[in-house]
C-alpha positions as CSV (number, residue, x, y, z in Angstrom):
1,X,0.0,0.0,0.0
2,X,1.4,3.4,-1.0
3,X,1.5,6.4,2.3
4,X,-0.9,8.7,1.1
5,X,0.7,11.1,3.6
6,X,4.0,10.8,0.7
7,X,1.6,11.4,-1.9
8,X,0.8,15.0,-2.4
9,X,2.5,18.2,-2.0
10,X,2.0,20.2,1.6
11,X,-1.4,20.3,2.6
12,X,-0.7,23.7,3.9
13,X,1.2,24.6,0.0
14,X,-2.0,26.8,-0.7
15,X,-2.0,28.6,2.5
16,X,1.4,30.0,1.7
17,X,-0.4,32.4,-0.8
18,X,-1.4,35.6,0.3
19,X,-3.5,37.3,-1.8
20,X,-2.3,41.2,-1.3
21,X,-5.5,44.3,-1.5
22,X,-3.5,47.7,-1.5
23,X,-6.1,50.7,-0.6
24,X,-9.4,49.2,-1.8
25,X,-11.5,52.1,-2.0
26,X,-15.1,49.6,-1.7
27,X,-15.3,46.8,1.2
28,X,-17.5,45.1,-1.4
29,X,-14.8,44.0,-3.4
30,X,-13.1,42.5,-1.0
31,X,-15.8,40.3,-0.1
32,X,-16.2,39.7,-3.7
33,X,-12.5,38.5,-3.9
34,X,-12.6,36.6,-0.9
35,X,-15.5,34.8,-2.4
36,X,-13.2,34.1,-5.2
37,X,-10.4,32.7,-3.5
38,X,-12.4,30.4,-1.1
39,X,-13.3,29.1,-4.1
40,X,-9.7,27.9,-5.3
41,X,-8.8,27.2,-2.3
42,X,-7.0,30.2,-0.5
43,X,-7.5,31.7,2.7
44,X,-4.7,34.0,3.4
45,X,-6.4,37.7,2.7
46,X,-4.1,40.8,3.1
47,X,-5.6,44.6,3.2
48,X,-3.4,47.0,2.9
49,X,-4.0,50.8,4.3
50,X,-8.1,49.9,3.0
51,X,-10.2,52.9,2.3
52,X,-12.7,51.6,4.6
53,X,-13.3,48.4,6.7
54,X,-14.9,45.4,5.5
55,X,-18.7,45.9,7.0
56,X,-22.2,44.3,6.4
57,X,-22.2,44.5,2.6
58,X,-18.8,42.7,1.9
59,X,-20.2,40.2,4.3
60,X,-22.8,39.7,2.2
61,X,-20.5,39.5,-0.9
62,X,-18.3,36.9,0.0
63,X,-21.0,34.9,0.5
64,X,-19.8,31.5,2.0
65,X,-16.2,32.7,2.4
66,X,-17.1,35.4,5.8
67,X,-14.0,33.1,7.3
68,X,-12.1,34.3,4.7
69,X,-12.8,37.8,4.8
70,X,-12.9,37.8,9.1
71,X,-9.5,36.5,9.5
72,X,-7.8,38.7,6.9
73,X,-4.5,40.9,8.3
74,X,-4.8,44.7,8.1
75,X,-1.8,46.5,7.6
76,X,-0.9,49.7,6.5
77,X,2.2,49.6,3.9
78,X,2.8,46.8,1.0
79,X,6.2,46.4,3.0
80,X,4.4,45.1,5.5
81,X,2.0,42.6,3.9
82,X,5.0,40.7,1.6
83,X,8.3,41.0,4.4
84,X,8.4,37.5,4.7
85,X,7.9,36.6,1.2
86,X,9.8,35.2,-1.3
87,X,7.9,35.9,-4.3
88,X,5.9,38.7,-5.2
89,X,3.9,39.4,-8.1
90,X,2.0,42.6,-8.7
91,X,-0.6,43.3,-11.3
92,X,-0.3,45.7,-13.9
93,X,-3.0,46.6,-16.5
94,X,-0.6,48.8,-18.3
95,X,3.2,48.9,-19.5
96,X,5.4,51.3,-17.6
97,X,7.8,53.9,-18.7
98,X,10.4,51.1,-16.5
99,X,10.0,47.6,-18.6
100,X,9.7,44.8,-15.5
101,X,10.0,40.9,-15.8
102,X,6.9,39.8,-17.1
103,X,4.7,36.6,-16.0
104,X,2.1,35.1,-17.9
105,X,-1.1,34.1,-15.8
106,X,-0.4,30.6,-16.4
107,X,3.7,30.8,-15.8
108,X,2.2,33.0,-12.5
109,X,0.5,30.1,-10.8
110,X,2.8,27.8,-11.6
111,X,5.7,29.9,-10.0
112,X,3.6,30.5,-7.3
113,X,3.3,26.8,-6.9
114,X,6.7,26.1,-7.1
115,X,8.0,28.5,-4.8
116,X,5.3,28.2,-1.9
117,X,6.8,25.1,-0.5
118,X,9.8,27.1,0.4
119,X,8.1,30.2,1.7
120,X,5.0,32.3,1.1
121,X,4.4,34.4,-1.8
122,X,2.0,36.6,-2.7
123,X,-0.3,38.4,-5.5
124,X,-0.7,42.2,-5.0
125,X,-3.3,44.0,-6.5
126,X,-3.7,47.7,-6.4
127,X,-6.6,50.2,-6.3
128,X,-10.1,49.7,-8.5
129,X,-9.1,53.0,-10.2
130,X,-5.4,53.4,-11.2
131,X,-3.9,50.0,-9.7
132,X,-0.3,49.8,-8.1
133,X,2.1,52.5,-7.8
134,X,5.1,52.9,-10.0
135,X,6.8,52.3,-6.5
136,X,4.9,49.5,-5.1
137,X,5.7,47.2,-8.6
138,X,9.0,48.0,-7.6
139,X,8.9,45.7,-4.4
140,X,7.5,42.9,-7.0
141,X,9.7,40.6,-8.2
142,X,7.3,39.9,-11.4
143,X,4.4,41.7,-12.8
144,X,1.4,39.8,-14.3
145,X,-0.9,41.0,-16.9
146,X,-4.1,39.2,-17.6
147,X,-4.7,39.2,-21.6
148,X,-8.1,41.1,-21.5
149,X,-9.7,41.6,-25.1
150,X,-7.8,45.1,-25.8
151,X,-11.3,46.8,-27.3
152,X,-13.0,46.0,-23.7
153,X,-10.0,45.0,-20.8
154,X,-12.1,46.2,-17.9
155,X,-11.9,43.5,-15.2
156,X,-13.1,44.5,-11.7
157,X,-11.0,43.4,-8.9
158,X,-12.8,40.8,-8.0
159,X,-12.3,39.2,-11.3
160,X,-8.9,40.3,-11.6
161,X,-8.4,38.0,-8.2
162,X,-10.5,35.2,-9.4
163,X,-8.6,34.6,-12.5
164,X,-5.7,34.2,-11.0
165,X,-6.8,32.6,-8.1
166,X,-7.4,30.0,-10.6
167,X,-4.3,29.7,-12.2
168,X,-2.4,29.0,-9.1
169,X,-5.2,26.5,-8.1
170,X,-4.9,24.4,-11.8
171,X,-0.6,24.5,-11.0
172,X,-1.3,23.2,-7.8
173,X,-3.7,20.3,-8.8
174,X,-1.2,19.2,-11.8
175,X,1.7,19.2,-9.8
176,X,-0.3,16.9,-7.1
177,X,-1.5,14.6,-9.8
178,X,2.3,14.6,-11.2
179,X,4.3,14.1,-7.3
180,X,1.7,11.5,-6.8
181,X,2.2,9.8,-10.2
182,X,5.7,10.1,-9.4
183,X,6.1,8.6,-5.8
184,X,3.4,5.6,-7.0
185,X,6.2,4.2,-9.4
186,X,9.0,5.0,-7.0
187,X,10.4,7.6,-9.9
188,X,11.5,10.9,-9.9
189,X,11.8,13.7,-6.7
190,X,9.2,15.1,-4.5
191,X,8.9,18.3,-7.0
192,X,7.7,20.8,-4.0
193,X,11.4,20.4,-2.8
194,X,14.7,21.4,-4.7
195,X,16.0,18.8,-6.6
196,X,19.7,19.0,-5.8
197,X,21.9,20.9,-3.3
198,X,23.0,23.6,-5.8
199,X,19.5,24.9,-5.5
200,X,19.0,27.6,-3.3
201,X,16.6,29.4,-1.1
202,X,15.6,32.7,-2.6
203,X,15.3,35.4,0.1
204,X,12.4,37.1,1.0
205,X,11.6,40.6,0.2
206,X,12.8,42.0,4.1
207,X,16.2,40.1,3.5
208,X,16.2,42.1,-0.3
209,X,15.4,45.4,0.9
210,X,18.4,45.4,3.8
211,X,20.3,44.3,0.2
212,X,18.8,47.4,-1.7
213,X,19.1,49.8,0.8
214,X,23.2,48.4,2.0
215,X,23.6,48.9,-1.9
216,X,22.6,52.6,-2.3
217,X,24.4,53.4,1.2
218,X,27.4,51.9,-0.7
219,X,27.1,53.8,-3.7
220,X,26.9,57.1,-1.9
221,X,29.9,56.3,0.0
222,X,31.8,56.2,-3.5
223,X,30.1,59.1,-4.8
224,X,28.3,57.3,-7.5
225,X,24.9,58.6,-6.1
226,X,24.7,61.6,-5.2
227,X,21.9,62.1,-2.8
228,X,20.4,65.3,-3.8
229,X,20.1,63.8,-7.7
230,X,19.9,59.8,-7.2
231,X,18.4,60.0,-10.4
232,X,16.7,56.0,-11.3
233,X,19.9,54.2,-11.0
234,X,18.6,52.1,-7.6
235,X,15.3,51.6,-9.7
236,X,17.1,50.1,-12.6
237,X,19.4,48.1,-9.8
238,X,16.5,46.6,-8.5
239,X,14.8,45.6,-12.2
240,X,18.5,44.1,-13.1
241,X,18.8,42.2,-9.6
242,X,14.6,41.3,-10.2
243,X,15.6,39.7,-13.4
244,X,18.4,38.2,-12.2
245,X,17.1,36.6,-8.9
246,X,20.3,36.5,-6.9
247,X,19.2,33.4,-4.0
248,X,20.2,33.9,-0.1
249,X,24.1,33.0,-0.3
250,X,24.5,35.6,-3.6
251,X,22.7,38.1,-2.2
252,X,25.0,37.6,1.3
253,X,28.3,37.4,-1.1
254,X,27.0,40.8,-2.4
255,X,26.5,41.9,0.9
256,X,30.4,40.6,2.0
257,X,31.3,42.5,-1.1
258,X,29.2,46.2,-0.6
259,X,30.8,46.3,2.9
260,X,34.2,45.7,1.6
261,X,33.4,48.7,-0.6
262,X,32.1,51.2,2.4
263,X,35.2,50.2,3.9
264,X,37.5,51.2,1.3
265,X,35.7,54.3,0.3
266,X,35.8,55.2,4.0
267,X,39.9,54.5,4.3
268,X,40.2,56.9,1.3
269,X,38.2,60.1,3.0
């Protein structure tokens, strides 16, 4: 007889993704979108800084999913909601003036998927009205745009949330039916786990910010920022190390290596 417990990926693998609210202007969407992530399975609800509180009418909303929508965190900056994440994706309707790495939905869930054994990830989505910030896709490692027909690409955020709520739920289910196919014939590796030792942990977005911010201190010690114009040269850092994807022991080499620089720079004052 096969152990069922050695059969599927972590029962908890879908409570490791937070789905991320920034300033939701109308509670009623947010029991709408918990509504549609009950429904694929999730349960980890984030608010961030929300216009107003969720009240009688997103009760109503989210229908059979009030668990959902009562035990979501409040907090007030996206900082906040994704510190101990390893992978963020934020959702953009638009192309910025700053080109990011680009998911689509389907390479989205599976991602999230992969990843959420390690650690939790999450999916941010901004306001009804104009979306994320400039400076909030920043702390995203990917941005994911749905592929709306261009003549009519209004999706509400509900819907927004539901479709990919989905896709993360479909990667989940075909990577249990393939670890379970896999550990029945005694083939292959359990594929929520990395698959040798040269694959590494990525870090999550608190241990990447102490990187970012060591980096610009470092730079302004050599003089290659100066603080009154910093100009977008930590902006196109971070989109070189988003693409990139430095994991824990990189990002500490590059750490070794910035204070090796602030030392230097320091000696030659």
């Amino acid at each position: 007889m096969t152990d069922t417990a050695n059969n599927k990926l972590p029962n908890n693998l879908l409570d490791r993704v937070k789905i991320v609210l920034v300033n939701t202007s109308d509670c009623r969407n947010m029991g709408s979108a918990a509504r549609a992530m009950k429904t694929m399975g999730l349960s980890q609800l984030v608010l961030v800084d929300p216009i107003e509180m969720p009240n009688g009418q997103a009760q109503a909303l989210a229908a059979g999913a009030t668990d959902v929508l009562a035990n979501a965190q409040v907090v007030s900056t996206l900082e906040e909601a994704i510190a101990d994440c390893g992978l963020v994706v934020g959702t953009s309707a638009r192309s910025r003036t700053l080109p990011w790495p680009m998911l689509e939905p389907r390479n989205c869930g599976e991602k999230m998927v992969s990843e959420a054994s390690e650690y939790p990830v999450a999916l941010v989505f901004g306001r009804e009205s104009s979306g994320l910030t400039n400076e909030e896709l920043q702390l995203c490692h990917f941005h994911v745009q749905i592929p709306a027909n261009p003549e009519y690409s209004s999706l509400n955020l509900a819907m927004a949330v539901q479709t990919l709520s989905y896709e993360v739920r479909t990667s989940y289910l075909l990577a249990h039916d393939q670890n379970f196919q896999e550990r029945s014939t005694g083939n292959g590796n359990d594929i929520s786990k990395p698959t040798s030792e040269d694959d590494e942990l990525f870090p999550v977005v608190e241990e990447t910010e102490r990187f970012y911010q060591h980096f610009e201190e470092a730079l302004k010690a050599t003089g290659f920022i100066v603080p009154k114009h910093p100009g977008l040269v930590m902006t196109k850092l971070r989109r070189l190390f988003n693409r990139a994807r430095p994991d824990v022991k990189e990002v500490k080499m590059m750490r070794g290596i910035l204070a090796s620089i602030e030392r230097t720079a320091k000696n030659n004052k």
